[in-house]
C-alpha positions as CSV (number, residue, x, y, z in Angstrom):
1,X,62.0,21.3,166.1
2,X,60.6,23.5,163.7
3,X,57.3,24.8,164.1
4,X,55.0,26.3,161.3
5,X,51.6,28.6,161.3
6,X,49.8,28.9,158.2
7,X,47.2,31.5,157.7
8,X,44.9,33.2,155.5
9,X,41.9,32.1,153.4
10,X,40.7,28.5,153.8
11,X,41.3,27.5,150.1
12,X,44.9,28.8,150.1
13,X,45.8,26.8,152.9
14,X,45.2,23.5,151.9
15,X,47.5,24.1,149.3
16,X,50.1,25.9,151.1
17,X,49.4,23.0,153.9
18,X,50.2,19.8,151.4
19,X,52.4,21.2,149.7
20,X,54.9,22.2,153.3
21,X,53.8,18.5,154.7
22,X,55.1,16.7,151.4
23,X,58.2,18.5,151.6
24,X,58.4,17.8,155.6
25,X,57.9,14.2,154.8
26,X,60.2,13.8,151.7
27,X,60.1,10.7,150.5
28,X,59.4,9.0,154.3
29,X,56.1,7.2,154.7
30,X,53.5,9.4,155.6
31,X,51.1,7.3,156.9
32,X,54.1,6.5,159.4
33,X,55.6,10.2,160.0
34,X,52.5,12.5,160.3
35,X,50.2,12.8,163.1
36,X,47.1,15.0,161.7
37,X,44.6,16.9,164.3
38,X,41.6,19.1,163.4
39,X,40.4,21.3,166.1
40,X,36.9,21.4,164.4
41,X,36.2,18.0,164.6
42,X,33.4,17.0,167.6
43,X,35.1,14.5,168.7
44,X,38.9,16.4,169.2
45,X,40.7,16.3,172.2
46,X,44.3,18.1,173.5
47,X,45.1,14.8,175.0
48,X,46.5,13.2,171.7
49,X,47.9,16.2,170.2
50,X,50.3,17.0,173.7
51,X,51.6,13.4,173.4
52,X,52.5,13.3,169.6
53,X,54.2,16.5,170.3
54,X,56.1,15.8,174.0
55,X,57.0,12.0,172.7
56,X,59.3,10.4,170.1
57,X,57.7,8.2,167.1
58,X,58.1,4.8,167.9
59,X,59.0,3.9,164.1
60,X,60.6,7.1,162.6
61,X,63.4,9.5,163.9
62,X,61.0,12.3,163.3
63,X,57.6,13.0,162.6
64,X,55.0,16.2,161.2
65,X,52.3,16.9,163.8
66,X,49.7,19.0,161.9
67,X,46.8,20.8,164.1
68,X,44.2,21.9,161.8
69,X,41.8,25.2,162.2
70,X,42.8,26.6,165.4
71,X,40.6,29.5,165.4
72,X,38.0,26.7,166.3
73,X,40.1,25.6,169.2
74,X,38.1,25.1,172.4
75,X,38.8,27.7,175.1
76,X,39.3,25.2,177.5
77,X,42.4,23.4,175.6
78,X,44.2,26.7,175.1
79,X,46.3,26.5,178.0
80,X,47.2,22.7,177.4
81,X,48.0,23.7,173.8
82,X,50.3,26.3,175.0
83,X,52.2,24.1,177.5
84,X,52.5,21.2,174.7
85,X,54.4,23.7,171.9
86,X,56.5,25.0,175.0
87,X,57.3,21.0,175.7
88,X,58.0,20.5,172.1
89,X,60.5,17.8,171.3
90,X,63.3,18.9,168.7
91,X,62.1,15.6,166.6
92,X,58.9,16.8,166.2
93,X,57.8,19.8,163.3
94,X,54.6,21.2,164.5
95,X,52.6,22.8,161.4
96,X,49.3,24.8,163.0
97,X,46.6,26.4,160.0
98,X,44.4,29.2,161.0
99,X,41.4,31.1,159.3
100,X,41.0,33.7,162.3
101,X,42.8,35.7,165.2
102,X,44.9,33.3,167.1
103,X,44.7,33.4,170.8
104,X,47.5,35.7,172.6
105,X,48.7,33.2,174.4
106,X,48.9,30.9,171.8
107,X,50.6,33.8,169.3
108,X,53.5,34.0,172.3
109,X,53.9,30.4,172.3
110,X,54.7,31.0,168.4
111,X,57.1,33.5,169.2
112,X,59.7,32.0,171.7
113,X,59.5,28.7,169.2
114,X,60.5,31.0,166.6
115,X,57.8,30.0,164.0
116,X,57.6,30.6,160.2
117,X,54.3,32.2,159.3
118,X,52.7,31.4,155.8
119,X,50.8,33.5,154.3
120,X,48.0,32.2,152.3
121,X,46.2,35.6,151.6
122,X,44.1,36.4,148.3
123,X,45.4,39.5,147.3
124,X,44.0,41.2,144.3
125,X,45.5,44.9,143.0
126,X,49.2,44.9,141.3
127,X,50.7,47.0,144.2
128,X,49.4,44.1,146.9
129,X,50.2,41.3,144.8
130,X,54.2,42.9,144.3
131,X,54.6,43.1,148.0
132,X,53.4,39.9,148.5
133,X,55.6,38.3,146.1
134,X,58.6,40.8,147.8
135,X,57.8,38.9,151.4
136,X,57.9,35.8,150.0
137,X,61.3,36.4,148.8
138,X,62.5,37.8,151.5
139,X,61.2,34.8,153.4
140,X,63.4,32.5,151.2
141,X,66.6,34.7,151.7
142,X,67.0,35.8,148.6
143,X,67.7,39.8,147.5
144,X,66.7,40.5,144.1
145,X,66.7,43.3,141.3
146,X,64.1,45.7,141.2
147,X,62.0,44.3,138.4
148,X,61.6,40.7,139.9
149,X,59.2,40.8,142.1
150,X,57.0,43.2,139.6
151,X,57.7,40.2,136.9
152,X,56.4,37.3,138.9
153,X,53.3,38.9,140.3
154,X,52.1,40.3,136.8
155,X,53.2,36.7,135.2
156,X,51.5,34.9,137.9
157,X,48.2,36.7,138.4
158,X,45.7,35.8,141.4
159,X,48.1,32.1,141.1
160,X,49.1,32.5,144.3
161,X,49.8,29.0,145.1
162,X,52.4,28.7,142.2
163,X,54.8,31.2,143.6
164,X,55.6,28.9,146.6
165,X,56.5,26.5,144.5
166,X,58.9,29.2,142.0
167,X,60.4,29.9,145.5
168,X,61.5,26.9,146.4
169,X,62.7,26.0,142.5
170,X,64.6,29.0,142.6
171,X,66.1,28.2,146.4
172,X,66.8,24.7,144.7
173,X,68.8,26.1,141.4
174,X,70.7,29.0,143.0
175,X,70.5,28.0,146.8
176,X,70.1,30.5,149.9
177,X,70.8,34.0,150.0
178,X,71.1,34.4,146.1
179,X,70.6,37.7,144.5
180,X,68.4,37.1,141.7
181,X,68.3,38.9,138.1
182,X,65.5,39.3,135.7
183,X,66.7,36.5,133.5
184,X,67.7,34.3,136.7
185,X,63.1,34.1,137.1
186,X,62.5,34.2,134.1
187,X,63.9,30.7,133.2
188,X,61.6,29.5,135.7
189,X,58.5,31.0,135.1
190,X,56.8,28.2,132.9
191,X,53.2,29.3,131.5
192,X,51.4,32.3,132.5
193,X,49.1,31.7,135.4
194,X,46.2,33.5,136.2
195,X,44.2,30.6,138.1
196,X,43.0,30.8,141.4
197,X,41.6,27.9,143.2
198,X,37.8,29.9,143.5
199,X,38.2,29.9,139.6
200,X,37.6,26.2,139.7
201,X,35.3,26.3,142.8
202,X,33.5,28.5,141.7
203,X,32.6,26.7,138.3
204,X,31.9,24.0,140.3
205,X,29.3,25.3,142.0
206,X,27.8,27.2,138.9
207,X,27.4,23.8,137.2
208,X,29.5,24.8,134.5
209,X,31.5,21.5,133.5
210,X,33.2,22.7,130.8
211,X,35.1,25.7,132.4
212,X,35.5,23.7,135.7
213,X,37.3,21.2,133.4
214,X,39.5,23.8,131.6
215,X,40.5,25.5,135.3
216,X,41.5,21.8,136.4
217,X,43.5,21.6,133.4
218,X,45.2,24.7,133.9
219,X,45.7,23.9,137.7
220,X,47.3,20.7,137.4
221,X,50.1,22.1,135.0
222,X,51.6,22.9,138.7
223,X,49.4,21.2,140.8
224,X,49.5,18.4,142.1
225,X,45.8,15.8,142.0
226,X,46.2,15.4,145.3
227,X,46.3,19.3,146.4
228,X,43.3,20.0,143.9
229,X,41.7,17.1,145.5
230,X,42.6,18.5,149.1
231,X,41.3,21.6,148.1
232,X,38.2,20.6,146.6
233,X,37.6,18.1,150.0
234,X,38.1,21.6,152.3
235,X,35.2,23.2,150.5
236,X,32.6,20.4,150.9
237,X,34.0,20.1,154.5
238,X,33.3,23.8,154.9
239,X,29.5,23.4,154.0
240,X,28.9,20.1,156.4
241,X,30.7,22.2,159.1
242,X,27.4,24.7,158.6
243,X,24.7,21.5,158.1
244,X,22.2,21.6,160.6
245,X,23.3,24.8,162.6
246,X,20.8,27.2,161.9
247,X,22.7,29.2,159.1
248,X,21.0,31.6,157.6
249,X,23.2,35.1,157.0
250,X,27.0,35.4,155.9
251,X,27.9,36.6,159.4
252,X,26.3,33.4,160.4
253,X,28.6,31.5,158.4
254,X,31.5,33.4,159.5
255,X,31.2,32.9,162.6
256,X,31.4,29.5,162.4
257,X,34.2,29.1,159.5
258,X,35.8,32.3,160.4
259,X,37.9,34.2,156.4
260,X,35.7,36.6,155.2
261,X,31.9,37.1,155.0
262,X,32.0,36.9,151.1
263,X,34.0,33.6,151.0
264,X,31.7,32.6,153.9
265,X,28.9,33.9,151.9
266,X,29.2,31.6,149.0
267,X,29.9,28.5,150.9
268,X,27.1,29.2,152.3
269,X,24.8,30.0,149.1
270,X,26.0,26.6,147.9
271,X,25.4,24.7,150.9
272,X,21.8,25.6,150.4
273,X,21.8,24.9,147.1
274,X,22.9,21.3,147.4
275,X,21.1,20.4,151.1
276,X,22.9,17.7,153.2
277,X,22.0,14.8,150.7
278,X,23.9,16.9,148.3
279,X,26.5,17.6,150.4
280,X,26.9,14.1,151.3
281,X,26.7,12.7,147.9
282,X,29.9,15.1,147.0
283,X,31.8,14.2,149.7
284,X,31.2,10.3,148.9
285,X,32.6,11.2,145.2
286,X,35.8,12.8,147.0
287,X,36.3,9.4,149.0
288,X,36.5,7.5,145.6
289,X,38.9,10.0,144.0
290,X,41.2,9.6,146.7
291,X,41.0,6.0,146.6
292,X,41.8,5.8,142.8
293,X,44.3,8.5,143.2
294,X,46.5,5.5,145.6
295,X,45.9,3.4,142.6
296,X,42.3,1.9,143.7
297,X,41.7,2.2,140.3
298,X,43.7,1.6,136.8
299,X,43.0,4.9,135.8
300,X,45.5,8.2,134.8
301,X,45.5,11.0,137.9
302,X,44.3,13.5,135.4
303,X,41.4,11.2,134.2
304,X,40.5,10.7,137.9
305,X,40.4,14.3,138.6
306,X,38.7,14.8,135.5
307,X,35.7,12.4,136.3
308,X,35.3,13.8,139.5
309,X,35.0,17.7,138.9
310,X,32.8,16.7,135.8
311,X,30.4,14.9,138.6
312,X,31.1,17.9,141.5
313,X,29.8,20.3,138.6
314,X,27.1,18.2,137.3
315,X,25.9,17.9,141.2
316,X,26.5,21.5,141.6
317,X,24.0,22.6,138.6
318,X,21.3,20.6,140.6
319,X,19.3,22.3,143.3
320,X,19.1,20.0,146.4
321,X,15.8,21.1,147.5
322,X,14.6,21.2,150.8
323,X,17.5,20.9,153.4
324,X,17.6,18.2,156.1
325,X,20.0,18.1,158.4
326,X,22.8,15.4,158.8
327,X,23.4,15.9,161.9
């Protein structure tokens, strides 16, 4: 069993989140190996999420159990939630995201299964972004010269999401416990990235086609659709999980989505800009992609992806009016 929280901002997670399950699923069917639970759902319950964690899978020899935004966890399931990671079956790898404090209880039930913690923090000076890189590093392992960790974080930029992936490319070419040189990274770096996922959100929600189109573009050079797609899904989901509460302030909104009150603030701002039909209508384009992403239609990934920020922008530049609720 191994058992993995990630944490952080909501848009870093996804992408921290699909990119941990694919490599937990390998090339297994996923439909058949993953169990997925999302704590802010109406309609969750602890009862399934004990089983697929206490019980073996009836088709595979192991299976990913992922429990989605625990800081919305019901009171009332904590101690159930506890008792299933502490009943844990070794065939089972438990993966937990979180946008808030964790309960105690449930952070000691981390600790005696000895999880790995992910950190999917925005972090914006030079000296941050170094020791962020250094922990991630030391995460994998590896020790390093002096210069490497300054290298990657000034080549990368705010790109957080691309040093996972140089981690485990590096792991991959020089395996565990490696002691990496300047020109060891260097090989690997690729393009200089300085694209952060709000860099594309956030020209979504402007309206502004053409630079939402150039972000994709410069996402998917290590991205894959599906995690852009993921990540674009988790925004909309974040404005219906506000539709038709009475939202009206940032603190509103973070109470209910938990991060911070400027990234609450501007799902927020755009949630009133689109209204619910808006909201929906979005959400309804993000179904389709993921359709023709599985080969619904005979269509390139990029030119799906394409198509569907070019609509999510063209919908964003429109003002939705008065705002009825969907609920």
């Amino acid at each position: 069993m191994a058992v993995y929280l990630i944490s952080g901002d909501e848009t870093l997670i996804s992408l921290e989140l699909t990119s941990l399950v694919d490599r937990l699923v390998g090339d297994n069917d996923r439909s058949m190996m993953v169990d997925d639970f999302d704590c802010a759902e109406s309609a969750f319950s602890m009862g399934p999420v004990a089983d697929a964690l206490t019980t073996m899978s009836l088709f595979m020899e192991s299976k990913v159990v992922v429990v989605r935004h625990l800081q919305d966890l019901d009171a009332a399931f904590v101690d159930v939630f506890v008792n299933a990671i502490d009943a844990c079956i070794p065939e089972v790898d438990l993966v937990m995201t979180v946008t808030g404090k964790l309960p105690k209880v449930i952070a000691d039930a981390c600790k005696r299964a000895k999880a790995q913690t992910i950190g999917a923090t925005v972090v914006n000076n030079s000296k941050d972004r170094i020791t962020w890189v250094e922990e991630r590093l030391v995460e994998a392992g590896f020790t390093y010269a002096p210069d490497v960790a300054r290298i990657i974080a000034a080549w990368f930029g705010g790109d957080h999401a691309r040093v996972s992936g140089l981690v485990a490319t590096l792991t991959s070419a020089y395996g565990e416990g490696a002691k990496l040189s300047r020109s060891d990274v260097e090989v690997f770096l690729g393009e200089a990235g300085s694209v952060a996922p709000w860099d594309l959100t956030d020209a979504v929600d402007a309206g502004d086609a053409k630079k939402a189109l150039e972000m994709l573009h410069r996402m998917m050079i290590d991205s894959h659709p599906m995690q852009i797609l993921a990540l674009l899904a988790n925004r909309y989901a974040q404005m219906m999980k506000i539709d038709g509460r009475g939202v009206r302030t940032a603190d509103d909104a973070v109470a209910i989505l938990g991060g911070k009150p400027f990234t609450a603030k501007k799902v927020l701002e755009q949630y009133q800009r689109l209204g619910s039909a808006g909201i929906s209508k979005a959400m309804d384009l993000i179904a389709t992609a993921d359709v023709d992403l599985r080969g619904g239609k005979d269509w390139t990934p990029e030119m799906v992806m394409e198509v569907l920020v070019a609509r999510l922008a063209r919908l964003g530049g429109t003002t939705g009016g008065r705002i009825t609720s969907r609920r």
